[in-house]
Structure formats: structure tokens, C-alpha cells
N, C-alpha and C positions, 0 to 999 in steps of 0.2 A: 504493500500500500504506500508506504511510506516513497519506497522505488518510482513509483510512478509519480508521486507528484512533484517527487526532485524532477521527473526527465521534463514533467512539461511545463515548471518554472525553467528548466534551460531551454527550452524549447522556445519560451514564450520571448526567454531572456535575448535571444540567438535573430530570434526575428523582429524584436526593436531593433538593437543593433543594427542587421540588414536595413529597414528601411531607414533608419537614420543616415548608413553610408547612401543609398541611390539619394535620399535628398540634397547631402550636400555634395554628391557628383552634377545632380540635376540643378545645382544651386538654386535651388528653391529655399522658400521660408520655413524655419524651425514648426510653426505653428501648422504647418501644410499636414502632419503627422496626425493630428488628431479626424483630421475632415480623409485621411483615406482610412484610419482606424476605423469612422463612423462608415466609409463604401464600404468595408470590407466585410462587415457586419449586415451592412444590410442585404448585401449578394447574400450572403451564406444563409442569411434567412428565407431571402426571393426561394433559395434551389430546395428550400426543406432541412437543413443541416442545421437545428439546433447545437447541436454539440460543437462543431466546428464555430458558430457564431460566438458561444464562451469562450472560445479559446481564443478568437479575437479582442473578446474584449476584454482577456487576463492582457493582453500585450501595452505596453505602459507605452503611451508616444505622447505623451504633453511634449511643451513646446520646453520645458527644462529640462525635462529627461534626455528630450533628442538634443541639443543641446551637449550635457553630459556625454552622451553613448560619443557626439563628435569629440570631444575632450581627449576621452580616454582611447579613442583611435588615434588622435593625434600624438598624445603622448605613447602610445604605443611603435608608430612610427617612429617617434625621435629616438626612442632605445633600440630600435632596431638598427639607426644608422648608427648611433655610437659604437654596436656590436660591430657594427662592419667598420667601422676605423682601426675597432684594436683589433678584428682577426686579419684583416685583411693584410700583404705584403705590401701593396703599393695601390696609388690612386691615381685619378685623375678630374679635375675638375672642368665646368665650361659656363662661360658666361654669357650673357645675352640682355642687354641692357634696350628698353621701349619704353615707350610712353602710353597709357591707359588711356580709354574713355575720357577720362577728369583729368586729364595733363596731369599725369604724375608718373613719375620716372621709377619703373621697375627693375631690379634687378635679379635676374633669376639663375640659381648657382646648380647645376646640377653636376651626379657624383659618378665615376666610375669605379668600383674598387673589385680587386685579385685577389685571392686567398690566396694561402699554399697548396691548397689542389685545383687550383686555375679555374674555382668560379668565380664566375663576374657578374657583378651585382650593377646595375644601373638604378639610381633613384634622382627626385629632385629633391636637394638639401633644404636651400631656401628660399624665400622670397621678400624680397627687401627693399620697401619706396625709399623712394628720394622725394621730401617734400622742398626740398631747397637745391644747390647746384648738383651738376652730378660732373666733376672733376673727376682727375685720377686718382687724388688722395680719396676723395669723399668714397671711390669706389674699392682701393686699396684697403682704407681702414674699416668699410664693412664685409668686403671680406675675407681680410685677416680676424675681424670678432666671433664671424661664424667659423671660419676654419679652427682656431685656436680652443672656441668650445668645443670641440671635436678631436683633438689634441695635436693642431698645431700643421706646421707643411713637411715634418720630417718626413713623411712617405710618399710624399706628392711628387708622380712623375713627371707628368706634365700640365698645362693650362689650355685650354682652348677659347677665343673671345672673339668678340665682331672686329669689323677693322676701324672704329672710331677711335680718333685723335686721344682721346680720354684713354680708351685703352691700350693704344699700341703706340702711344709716346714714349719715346726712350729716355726723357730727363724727367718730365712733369706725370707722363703716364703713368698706368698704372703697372703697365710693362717695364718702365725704369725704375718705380718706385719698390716693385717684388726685386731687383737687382740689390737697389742700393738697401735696402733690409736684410740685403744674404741667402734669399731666398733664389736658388740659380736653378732653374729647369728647362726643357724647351716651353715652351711658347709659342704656338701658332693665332690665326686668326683666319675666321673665313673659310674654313675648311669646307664647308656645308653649301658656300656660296662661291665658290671655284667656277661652279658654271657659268654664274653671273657674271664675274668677270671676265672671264672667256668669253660668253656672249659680247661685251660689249669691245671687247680688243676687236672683232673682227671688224674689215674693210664694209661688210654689209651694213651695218647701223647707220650709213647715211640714208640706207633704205628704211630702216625706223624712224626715223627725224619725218620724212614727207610723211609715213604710216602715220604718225600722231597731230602732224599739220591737218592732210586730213579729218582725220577722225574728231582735231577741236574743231575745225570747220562745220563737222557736221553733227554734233553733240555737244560740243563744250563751253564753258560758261553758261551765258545768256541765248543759249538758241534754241530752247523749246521747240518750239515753231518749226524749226526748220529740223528738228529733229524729229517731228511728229511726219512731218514730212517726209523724211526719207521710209521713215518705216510702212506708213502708206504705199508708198513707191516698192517696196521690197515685197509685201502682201498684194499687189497690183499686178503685178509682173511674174508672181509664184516662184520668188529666190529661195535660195537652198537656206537660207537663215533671215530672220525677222530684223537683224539690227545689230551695230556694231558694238565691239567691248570697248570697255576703259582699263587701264593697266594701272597700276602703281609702280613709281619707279625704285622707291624703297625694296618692294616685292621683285626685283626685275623679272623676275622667271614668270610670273602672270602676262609677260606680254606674250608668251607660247598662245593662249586662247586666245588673245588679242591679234596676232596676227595671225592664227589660222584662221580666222573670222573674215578679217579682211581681204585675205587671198582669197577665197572661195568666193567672195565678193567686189574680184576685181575686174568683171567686163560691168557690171552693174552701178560702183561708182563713177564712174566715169561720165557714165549718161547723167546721172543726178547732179553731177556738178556744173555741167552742160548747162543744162536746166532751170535747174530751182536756186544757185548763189548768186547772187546780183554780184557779187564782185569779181573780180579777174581771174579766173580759175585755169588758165591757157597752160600755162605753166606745170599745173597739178597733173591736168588732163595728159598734154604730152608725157610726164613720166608714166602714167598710167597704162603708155602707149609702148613706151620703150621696153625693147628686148630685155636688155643691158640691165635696168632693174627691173624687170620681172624675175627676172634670172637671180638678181641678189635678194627678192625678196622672200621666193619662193627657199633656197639656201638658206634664208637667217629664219622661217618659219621651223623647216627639218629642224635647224641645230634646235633652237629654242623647247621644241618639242621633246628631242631627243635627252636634254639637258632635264624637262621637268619629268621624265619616267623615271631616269639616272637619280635625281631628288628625291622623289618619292620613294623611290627604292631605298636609298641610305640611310631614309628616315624609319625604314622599318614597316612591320605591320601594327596599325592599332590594336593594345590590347595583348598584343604577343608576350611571350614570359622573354628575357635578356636573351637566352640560349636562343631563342628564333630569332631576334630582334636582331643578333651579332648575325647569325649563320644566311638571312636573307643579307645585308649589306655583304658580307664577304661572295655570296653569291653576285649581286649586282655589280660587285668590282671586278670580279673575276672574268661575266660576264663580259664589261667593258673591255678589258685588257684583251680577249679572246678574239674579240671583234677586230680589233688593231694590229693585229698579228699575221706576219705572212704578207710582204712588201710586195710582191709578185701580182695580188689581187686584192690588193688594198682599196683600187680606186674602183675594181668592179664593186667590191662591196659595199663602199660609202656611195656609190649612187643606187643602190639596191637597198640602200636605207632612206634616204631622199625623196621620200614618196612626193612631195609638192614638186620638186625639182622634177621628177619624174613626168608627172600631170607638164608641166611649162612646155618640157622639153619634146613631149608625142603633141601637144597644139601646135606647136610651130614644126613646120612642115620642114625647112633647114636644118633643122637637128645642130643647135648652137653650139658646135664641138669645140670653141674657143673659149667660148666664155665659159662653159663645165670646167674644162681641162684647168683653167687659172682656178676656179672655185675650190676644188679638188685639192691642185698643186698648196693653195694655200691655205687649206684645212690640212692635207699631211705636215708641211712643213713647220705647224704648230707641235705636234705629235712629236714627244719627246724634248719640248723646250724646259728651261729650268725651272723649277718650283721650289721653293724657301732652298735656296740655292747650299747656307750651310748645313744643312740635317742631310743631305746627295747621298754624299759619301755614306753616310753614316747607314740612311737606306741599302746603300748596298751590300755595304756590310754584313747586316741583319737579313736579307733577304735572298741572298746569293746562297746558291747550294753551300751546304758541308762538304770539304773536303773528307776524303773519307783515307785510314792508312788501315 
């Protein structure tokens, strides 16, 4: 007797908790607990299940309790990451500094740490506004306060941060500031956003420059109007898409949908600009016309595209446990590297990825074997340029077969 009612006070205990964590994944309100207590009850009444209705409504979910059950998750987390300070061999941290809703300057630290049997844990440590500047020091001395209640950077292998001034200042940074502390590890930045800077090294972005002249033209700022306009014209004429995207240039890798949007709607703007801009669009129109950048635009659509599966990929599956998490990215790289292998059918194969380039290159009836060839030429000749130029060596080291005696 006694047995039973332990199990369904754990029972009762187990599924507060539960819905206490979906609410604050759901960030909802603490008080939201009681109004599904009261659905949950009354379904289980609708179906005929007295029994099952008590047992909802033994489950305690006021707005303090849930509350509480978040507390002691919370704290339960923080002891778990302590545990993984002291078991763990070596870490690794990563930083990513934004601004909120409410202009306020977040900082967010998250952890990589190795045991001695080579699990790897990934978690987020913390999260820490800035209601005032966010300097290198301001970002230094928070966190060295979070690190240090964790005991400190002795195990810390490397850092990983975005490439803002703040952070990758070598006097005033926060990069100079972990030196002159004593604190000597590598230090990268942007790792995650390599694409993005790829993207914009190449010769095509003068092909993005007219894509977004454009596209203000035809959506940006104050042109309602003429934005309702075109989308009219786009449901008029039965185009493959209703309306153009907008990109962030913070985000760069969003302009992948922005410019596949626009390629598949480039005999279509043309006409519209024809048309409907009272101002001098000759200019637009002719690019619009020319081989030469359709050529570079359809190229910077591929890479773009190519560059956000590459992203997504690194970034893992939602949800996944670490072990998948790592084992998809190692797969995504490996992928990569696979691809680029083998000089001999290099360029058949980078135009057998090039599906827009593909599309350009069967409309036009000349088959632009000059303009591909330099496309081509100057996408391999990227391929194997230097990257954080002093860690090279060091790379090769570590990744170069064993000798074996």
C-alpha cells in the first residue's frame, strides 16, 4: 500500500517537473501550469477516466511550484557543468556577442569539455547582458568571472569568438587582454562564418551590389506601392515565386534564398522595371540582359547555397545528443574535402554542383565556355589558400598520417 503511493507521489512529482521544463522551453508564463492542469482534467473527464483525472489533479503546477521545479533544474545544471570542469582533461570555450529585442548586448559562452575517455560534452555555460559598453575589458572581465567560478583557464585549450574589434583586438581586445593576463591559447574567430567571408572575397558580389539595388528598388524603404505592385505582376503572369526576399547583411548567408529568388526571377524583373519605375532603370535592365553577369550571378547563387547546407551541416542536428552532433559535422567536413579531391575532375565536378550555373549555361545557346572556365579557374584557385596562417603547420602536424616503424 504504502509502495504505491510512494510510486504515484513520484509519478505525480516527475510530471510537474516535465511540464514545468516544456514551459520554460516554450517560454511561456509560470502561471500557464495551472490552466493546462485544469485541460488536463477536464479531457480525462470528457473520455470517462475518473481515476486518471485525480491523478491530475494530485500534480502540483501553481505558478510557484513551476517556478521552483525551474530553480532546481537550473541548479541542477550548474552542478553538472562544475562536474565537467573537474572531470574533464581539457576544454574549450566560444563566444558570440548580439544584441536583443530591447538593445541589450548578450553574451553567450558556451563549453566544450574531454574526459579521459574522450567524451565530449557540449553545453551553454552562460549568458550575460551588457546593460552598459561592451568593450574588450567589459567582455574579458565577464568572462574570466564565469570561467574562474568554474575553476579558472588552466584546462582551456582553446577560445573560439566572432571577428568584432572588441574581441579580436590584440592591445585593447579581448584577444590581447587573455594574453596580457597569461592566459596563452589559440584563439580563433569566425570559424562558423568562413563561408561568409568566402562569399564575399569573391569577384561575383559586384553581382550582389545591382541584386540588392534592385530589390531596394523594388521593396525597400518607402515603396509599398510599388511593391504591391510587382507582386501583382508576379500572380499576373503565373511566376515561379510570388515576391522577392530581403537578406541581412549581419546574417550574410540569408542572401543564399535571396538570391535564389531572384535568379529564378530574372526574365520577369526586367519587364517590371520596364514598366512600373518612373525612374531611369536602363542601366538595371541592361545588366539584367548581360551574359557576363548572369553568369556571375547564377555562380554566386550555387556558392551561396552551397555554403548554407555546409552551415547547417556544422551546426548539427536539432536536439541530437554531442556524439551525433560531432559525428554529423565530421561527416559534413569530410564530405567537403571529398568533393575537392582529385585535380583531374575537379572542374567537371564543380559545374555538376552548379545547378543555376547549369540552368544559365543550357538557355544560352553559345554555351559560355569562357566565362565558366575563368568562374571555375577562380573558384579552384581559392582551394587551398591560407587560413589562420600560424596554426598551418601545426595542422599538419596533427593530421598527417603516423609514421609507423
Amino acid at each position: 500500500m504504502f509502495s504505491k503511493v510512494s510510486t504515484e507521489n513520484e509519478q505525480s512529482l516527475a510530471a510537474s517537473y516535465e511540464v514545468s521544463l516544456q514551459l520554460a522551453r516554450a517560454k511561456k508564463p509560470f502561471s500557464d501550469g495551472a490552466l493546462i492542469k485544469k485541460c488536463a482534467v477536464e479531457m480525462a473527464k470528457r473520455f470517462m477516466q475518473p481515476k486518471l483525472a485525480e491523478k491530475f489533479e494530485s500534480v502540483a503546477l501553481s505558478h510557484q511550484t513551476v517556478a521552483r521545479r525551474i530553480e532546481d533544474m537550473g541548479n541542477y545544471i550548474t552542478k553538472s557543468l562544475c562536474d565537467y570542469f573537474v572531470d574533464c582533461e581539457y576544454y574549450s570555450i566560444c563566444l558570440d556577442e548580439s544584441t536583443d529585442q530591447t538593445d541589450v548586448s548578450q553574451l553567450i559562452i558556451f563549453i566544450r569539455c574531454i574526459s579521459k575517455d574522450f567524451t565530449i560534452t557540449e553545453e551553454m555555460l552562460d549568458l550575460i547582458p551588457f546593460h552598459g559598453t561592451t568593450k574588450g575589458s567589459d567582455i574579458f572581465e565577464a568572462v574570466n568571472k564565469t570561467i574562474v567560478e568554474y575553476g579558472g583557464f588552466r584546462k582551456c585549450s582553446c577560445i573560439v569568438t566572432d571577428g568584432a574589434k572588441a574581441m579580436t583586438g590584440k592591445v585593447t581586445g579581448f584577444a590581447g587582454l587573455l594574453i596580457q593576463n597569461g592566459i596563452d591559447c589559440p584563439l580563433f574567430h569566425c570559424i562558423i562564418h568562413q563561408e561568409a567571408l568566402c562569399g564575399k572575397s569573391l569577384r561575383q558580389m559586384n553581382a550582389m551590389k545591382v541584386v540588392i539595388r534592385i530589390t531596394n528598388l523594388i521593396r525597400g524603404g518607402n515603396r509599398s506601392l510599388t511593391h504591391r505592385k510587382f507582386r501583382d505582376f508576379l500572380c499576373e503572369i503565373d511566376a515561379n515565386y510570388g515576391d522577392l526576399l530581403l537578406h541581412s547583411e549581419i546574417r550574410w548567408l540569408s542572401a543564399g534564398q535571396c538570391l535564389q529568388r531572384f535568379f529564378a526571377l530574372r526574365k520577369e524583373i526586367p519587364l517590371f522595371l520596364k514598366n512600373e519605375i518612373s525612374s531611369d532603370t536602363s542601366e538595371l535592365q541592361d545588366k539584367m540582359r548581360d551574359p557576363q553577369f548572369l553568369a556571375d550571378l547564377a555562380f554566386l547563387t550555387d556558392m551561396t547555397q552551397h555554403l548554407n547546407e555546409l552551415n547547417l551541416k556544422l551546426q548539427g542536428a536539432p536536439g541530437g545528443s554531442n556524439s551525433q552532433q560531432i559525428a554529423l559535422r565530421q561527416q559534413a567536413l569530410s564530405e567537403a574535402w571529398r568533393s575537392l579531391r582529385g585535380a583531374a575532375d575537379l572542374r567537371r565536378k564543380l559545374l555538376h554542383q552548379h545547378l543555376e550555373l547549369q540552368t544559365f549555361l543550357s538557355e544560352e545557346n553559345a554555351a559560355k565556355a569562357n566565362v565558366l572556365k575563368e568562374l571555375l579557374c577562380q573558384r579552384t584557385s581559392v582551394i587551398g589558400q591560407r587560413i589562420y596562417p600560424p596554426m598551418r603547420e601545426n595542422y599538419r602536424k596533427y593530421l598527417a598520417p603516423r609514421k609507423r616503424t
